[in-house]
C-alpha positions as CSV (number, residue, x, y, z in Angstrom):
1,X,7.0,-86.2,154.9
2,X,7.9,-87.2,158.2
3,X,5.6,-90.4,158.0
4,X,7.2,-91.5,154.6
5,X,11.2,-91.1,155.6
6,X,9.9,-93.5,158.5
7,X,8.3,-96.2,156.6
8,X,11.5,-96.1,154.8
9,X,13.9,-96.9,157.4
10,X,11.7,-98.9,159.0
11,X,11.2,-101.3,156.4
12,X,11.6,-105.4,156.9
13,X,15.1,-106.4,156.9
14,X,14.2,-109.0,153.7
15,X,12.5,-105.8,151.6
16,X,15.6,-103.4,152.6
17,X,17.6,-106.6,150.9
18,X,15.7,-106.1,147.7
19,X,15.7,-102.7,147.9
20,X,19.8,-103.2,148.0
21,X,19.6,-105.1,145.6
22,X,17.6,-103.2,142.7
23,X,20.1,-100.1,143.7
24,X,22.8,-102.0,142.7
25,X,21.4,-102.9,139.8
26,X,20.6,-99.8,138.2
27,X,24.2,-98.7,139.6
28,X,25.2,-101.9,137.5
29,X,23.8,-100.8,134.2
30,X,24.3,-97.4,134.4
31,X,28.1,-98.5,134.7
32,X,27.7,-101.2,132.4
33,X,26.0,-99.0,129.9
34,X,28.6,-96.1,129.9
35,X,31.6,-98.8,129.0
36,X,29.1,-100.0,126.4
37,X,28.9,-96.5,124.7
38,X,32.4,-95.9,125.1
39,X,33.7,-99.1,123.8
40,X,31.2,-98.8,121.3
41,X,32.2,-95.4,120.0
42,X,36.0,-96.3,119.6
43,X,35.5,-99.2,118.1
44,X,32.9,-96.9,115.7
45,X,35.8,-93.9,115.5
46,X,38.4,-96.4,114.2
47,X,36.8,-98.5,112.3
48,X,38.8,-98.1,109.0
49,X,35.7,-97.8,106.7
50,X,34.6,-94.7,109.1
51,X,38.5,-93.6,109.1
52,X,38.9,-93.4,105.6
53,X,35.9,-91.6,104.7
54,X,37.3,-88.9,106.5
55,X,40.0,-88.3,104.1
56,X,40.0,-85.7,100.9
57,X,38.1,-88.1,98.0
58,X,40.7,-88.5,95.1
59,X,42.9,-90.8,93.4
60,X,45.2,-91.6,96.6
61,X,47.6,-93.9,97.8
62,X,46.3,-95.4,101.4
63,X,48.1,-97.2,103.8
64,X,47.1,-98.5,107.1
65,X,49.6,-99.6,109.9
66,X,48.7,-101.1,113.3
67,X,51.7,-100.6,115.7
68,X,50.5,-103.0,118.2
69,X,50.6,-106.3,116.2
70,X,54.0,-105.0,114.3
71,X,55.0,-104.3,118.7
72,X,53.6,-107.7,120.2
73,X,55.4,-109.7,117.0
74,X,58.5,-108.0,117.7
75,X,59.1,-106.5,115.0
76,X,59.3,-102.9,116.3
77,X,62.4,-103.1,118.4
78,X,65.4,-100.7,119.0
79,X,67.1,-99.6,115.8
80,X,71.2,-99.8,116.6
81,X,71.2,-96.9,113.7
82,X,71.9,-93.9,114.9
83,X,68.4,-91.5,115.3
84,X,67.5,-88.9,112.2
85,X,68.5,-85.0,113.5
86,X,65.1,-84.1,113.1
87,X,63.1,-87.2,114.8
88,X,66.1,-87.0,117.8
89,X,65.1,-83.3,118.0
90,X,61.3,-84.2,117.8
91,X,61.7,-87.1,120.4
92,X,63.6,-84.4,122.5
93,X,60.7,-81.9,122.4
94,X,57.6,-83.8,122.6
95,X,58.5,-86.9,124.0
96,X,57.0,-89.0,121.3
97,X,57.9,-92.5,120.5
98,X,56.3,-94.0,117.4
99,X,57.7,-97.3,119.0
100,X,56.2,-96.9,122.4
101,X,53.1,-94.4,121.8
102,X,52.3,-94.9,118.3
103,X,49.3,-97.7,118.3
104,X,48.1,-97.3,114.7
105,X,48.2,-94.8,111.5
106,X,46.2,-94.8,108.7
107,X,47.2,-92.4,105.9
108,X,46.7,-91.0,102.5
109,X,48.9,-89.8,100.1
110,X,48.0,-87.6,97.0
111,X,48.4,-84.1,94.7
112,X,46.8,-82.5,97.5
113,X,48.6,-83.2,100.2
114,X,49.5,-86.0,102.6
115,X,46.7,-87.2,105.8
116,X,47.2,-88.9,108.9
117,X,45.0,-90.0,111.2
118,X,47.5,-91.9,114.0
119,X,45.9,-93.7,117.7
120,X,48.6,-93.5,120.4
121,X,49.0,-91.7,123.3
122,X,50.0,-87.9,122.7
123,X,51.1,-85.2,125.5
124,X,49.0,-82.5,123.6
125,X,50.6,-79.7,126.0
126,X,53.8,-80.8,124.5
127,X,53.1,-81.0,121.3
128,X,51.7,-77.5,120.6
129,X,54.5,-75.8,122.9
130,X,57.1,-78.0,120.5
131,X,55.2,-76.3,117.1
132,X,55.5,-73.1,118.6
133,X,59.2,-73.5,119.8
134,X,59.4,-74.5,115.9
135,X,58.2,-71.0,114.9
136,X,55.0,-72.1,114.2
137,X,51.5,-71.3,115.9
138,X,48.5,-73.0,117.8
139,X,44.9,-71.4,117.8
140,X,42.5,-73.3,119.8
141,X,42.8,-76.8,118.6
142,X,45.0,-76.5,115.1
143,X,48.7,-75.9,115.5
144,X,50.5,-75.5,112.4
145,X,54.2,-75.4,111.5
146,X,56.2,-74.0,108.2
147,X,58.1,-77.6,106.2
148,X,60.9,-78.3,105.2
149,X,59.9,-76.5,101.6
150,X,58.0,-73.3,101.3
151,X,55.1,-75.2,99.7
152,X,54.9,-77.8,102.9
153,X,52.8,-76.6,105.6
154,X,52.4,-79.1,108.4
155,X,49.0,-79.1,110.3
156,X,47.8,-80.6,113.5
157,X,45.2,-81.4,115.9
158,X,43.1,-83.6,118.3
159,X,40.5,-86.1,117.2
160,X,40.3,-87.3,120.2
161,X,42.4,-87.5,123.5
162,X,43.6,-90.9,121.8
163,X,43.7,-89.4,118.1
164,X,45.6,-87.1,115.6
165,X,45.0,-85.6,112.5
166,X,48.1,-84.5,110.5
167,X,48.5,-83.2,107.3
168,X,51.6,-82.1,105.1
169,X,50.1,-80.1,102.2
170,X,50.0,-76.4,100.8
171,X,47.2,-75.7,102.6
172,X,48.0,-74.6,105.9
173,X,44.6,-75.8,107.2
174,X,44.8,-78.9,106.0
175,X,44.7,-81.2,109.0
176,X,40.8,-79.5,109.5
177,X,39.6,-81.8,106.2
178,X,39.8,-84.5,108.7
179,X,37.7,-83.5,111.8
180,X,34.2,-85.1,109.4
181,X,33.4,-88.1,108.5
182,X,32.2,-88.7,104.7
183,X,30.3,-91.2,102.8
184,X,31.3,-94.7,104.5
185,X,33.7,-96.7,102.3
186,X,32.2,-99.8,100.9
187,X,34.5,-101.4,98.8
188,X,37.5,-104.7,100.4
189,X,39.8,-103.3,102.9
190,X,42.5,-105.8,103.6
191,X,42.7,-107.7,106.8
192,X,46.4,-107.3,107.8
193,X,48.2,-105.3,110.1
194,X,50.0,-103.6,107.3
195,X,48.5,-103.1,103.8
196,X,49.3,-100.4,101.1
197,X,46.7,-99.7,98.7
198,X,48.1,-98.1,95.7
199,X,46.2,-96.6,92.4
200,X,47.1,-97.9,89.0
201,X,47.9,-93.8,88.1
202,X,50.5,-93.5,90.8
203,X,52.3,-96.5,89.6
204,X,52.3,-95.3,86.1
205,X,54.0,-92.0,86.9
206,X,58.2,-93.1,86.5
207,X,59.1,-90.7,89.1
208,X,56.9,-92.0,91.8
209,X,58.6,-95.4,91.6
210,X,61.5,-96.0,94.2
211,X,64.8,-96.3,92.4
212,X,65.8,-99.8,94.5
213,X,62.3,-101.2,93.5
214,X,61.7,-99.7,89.7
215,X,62.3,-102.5,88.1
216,X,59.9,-104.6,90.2
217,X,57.2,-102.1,90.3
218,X,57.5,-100.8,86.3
219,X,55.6,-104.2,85.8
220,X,52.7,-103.7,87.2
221,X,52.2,-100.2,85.3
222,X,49.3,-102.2,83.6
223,X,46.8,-103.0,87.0
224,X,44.0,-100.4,87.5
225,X,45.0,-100.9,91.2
226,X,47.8,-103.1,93.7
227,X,47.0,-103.9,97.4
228,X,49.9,-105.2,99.0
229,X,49.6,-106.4,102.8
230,X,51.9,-107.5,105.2
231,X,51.2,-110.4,107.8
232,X,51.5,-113.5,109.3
233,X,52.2,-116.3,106.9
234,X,49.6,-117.8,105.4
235,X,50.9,-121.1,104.2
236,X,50.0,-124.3,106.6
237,X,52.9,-124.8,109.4
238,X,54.7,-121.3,108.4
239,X,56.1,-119.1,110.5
240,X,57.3,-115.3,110.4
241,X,55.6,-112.4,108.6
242,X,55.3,-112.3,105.1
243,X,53.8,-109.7,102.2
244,X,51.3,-110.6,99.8
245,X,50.3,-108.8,96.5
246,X,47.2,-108.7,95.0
247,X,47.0,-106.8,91.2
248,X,43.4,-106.6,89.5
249,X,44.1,-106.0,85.4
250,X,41.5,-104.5,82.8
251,X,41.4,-107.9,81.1
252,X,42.4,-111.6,81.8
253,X,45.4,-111.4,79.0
254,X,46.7,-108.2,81.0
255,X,46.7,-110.4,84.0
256,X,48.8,-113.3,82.5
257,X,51.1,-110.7,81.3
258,X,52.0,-109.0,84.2
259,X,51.9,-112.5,85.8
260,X,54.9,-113.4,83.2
261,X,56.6,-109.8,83.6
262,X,56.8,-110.3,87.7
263,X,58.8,-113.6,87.2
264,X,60.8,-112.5,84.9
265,X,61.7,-109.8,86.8
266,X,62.6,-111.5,90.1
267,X,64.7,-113.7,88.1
268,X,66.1,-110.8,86.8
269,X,66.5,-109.3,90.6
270,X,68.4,-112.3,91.4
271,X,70.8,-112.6,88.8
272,X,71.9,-108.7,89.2
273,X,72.2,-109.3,93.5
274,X,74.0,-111.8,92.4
275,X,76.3,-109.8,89.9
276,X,76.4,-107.3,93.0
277,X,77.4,-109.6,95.8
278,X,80.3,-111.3,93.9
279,X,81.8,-107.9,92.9
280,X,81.2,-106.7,96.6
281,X,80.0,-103.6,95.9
282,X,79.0,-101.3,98.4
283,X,74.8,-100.4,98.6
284,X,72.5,-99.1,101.5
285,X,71.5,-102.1,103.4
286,X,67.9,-101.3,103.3
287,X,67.8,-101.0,99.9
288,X,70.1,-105.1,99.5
289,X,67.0,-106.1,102.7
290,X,64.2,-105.0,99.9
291,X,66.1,-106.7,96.9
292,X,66.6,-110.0,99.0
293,X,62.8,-109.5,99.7
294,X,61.9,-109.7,96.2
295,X,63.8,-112.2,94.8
296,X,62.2,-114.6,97.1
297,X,58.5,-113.5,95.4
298,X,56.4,-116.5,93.7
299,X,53.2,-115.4,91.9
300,X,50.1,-116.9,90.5
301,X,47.4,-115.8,88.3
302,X,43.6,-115.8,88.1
303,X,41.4,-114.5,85.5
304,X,41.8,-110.9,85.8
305,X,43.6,-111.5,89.2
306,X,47.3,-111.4,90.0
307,X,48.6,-112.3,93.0
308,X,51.9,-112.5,95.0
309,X,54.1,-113.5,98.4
310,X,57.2,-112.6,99.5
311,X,58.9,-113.7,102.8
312,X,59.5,-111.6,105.2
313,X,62.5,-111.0,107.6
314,X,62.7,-109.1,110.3
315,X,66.1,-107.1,109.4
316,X,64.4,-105.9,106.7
317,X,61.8,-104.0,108.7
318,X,65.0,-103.1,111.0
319,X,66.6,-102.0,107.8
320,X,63.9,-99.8,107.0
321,X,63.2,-98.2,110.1
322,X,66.8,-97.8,111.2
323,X,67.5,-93.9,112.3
324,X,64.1,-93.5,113.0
């Protein structure tokens, strides 16, 4: 032993080089290869195909929002409205700030119950002590808290350091549905920071409908399903965000229809915010942002597909999110 630790330090200057040399390698690629797998396995964990298979399978609303494009468009700033009660008393006892923290959600919305799976940054000690300081309880991971209804139970837990699954549902272990992934989803998922993806079913059930957008959405009662995205403008030389629709029908007729029925109804919206405007009556802004929104539609129609854009404005997405 003593003869082989002294050929080692006594070896040629130019073989202790390569010897340097191949350490610092393998230190390399060791290094390299750990931020490989990491990288790899969050880009894996929220890839939305993997994300949504997580969720309960049924006839469900989805939406996806990614906070950071919404953040580094600007479209996410302070709201001059005066904060909710119970998102001020939320803020107040976790520290949470969907604006600052918040990076993405993707959620599901159905009979059963309502999912989220939301990326952000999340002071876990803080959260369980504010569900407990709420009257509800934590038990290794899951933390669960009593609604606002009997029927609501709101669930809770860690995906990740980086990830939350949520549920609101009358299951009180709800939020557990999420901790597996399912069969991989392999149908289109939109490309766009914001899309909605909403079941024919849903829009054919009157009191699902919002009452400022009813007379918009009643005509699309027909499509088996509406995507609706929101992004940057896709026309050449455009700029600002702006939503776009896309309605697949049973049959071609169904899809010229519906194209008709949407027309006719933004000309309708406009004549009536017209009516409304001249007699100055008083509305909630958000719901005069979301009319102004969808007078300015224009829609074409292709075979068995309908499709439609809207401008955007920024004051409606303040108008929506103001209080919160």
């Amino acid at each position: 032993m003593y003869v082989s630790v002294w050929k080692v330090v006594h070896l040629p200057p130019a073989r202790l080089r390569v010897s340097a040399f191949a350490c610092l390698g393998i230190a390399l690629l060791a290094i390299g290869g750990g931020v490989w797998w990491r990288v790899h396995a969050t880009r894996t964990f929220f890839d939305q195909r993997v994300l949504l298979s997580r969720f309960p399978v049924e006839d469900a609303l989805v939406m996806s929002v990614d906070f950071g494009v919404l953040r580094r468009a600007g479209l996410t700033g302070d709201s001059k409205a005066p904060l909710e009660p119970e998102y001020r008393q939320f803020l107040e006892g976790t520290g949470f700030d969907y604006k600052r923290d918040l990076d993405s959600v993707t959620a599901s919305f159905s009979r059963s119950g309502t999912y989220f799976i939301a990326r952000g940054r999340f002071n876990w000690s803080q959260l369980r002590a504010y569900a407990v300081r709420q009257g509800g309880s934590c038990y290794e991971d899951l933390c669960r808290v009593q609604g606002s209804r009997p029927e609501r139970h709101i669930s809770f837990l860690p995906l990740r350091r980086d990830a939350i699954a949520l549920a609101v549902s009358g299951n009180d272990l709800a939020a557990t549905l999420l901790q597996k992934t399912g069969q991989r989803v392999t149908g289109p998922i939109p490309d766009a920071p914001v899309w909605l993806s909403v079941p024919g079913s849903e829009l054919r059930q009157q009191d699902a409908l919002p009452p400022g957008m009813h007379l918009m959405l009643s005509a699309l009662t027909s499509a088996d399903r509406v995507i609706i995205t929101l992004g940057p403008a896709q026309a050449t030389g455009a700029a600002g965000m702006e939503a776009h629709l896309e309605a697949t029908c049973r049959t071609r007729d169904d899809a010229r229809i519906l194209a008709s029925q949407l027309r006719t109804t933004t000309s309708l919206l406009k004549q009536a915010l017209a009516r409304g405007q001249s007699a100055g009556s008083d509305s909630t802004p958000g719901n005069d942002e979301v009319a102004m929104l969808l007078t300015g539609g224009r829609f074409d129609q292709q075979d068995r597909r309908v499709t439609g854009w809207w401008p955007v404005r920024k004051s409606l997405i303040d108008a929506l999110t103001a209080g919160i």
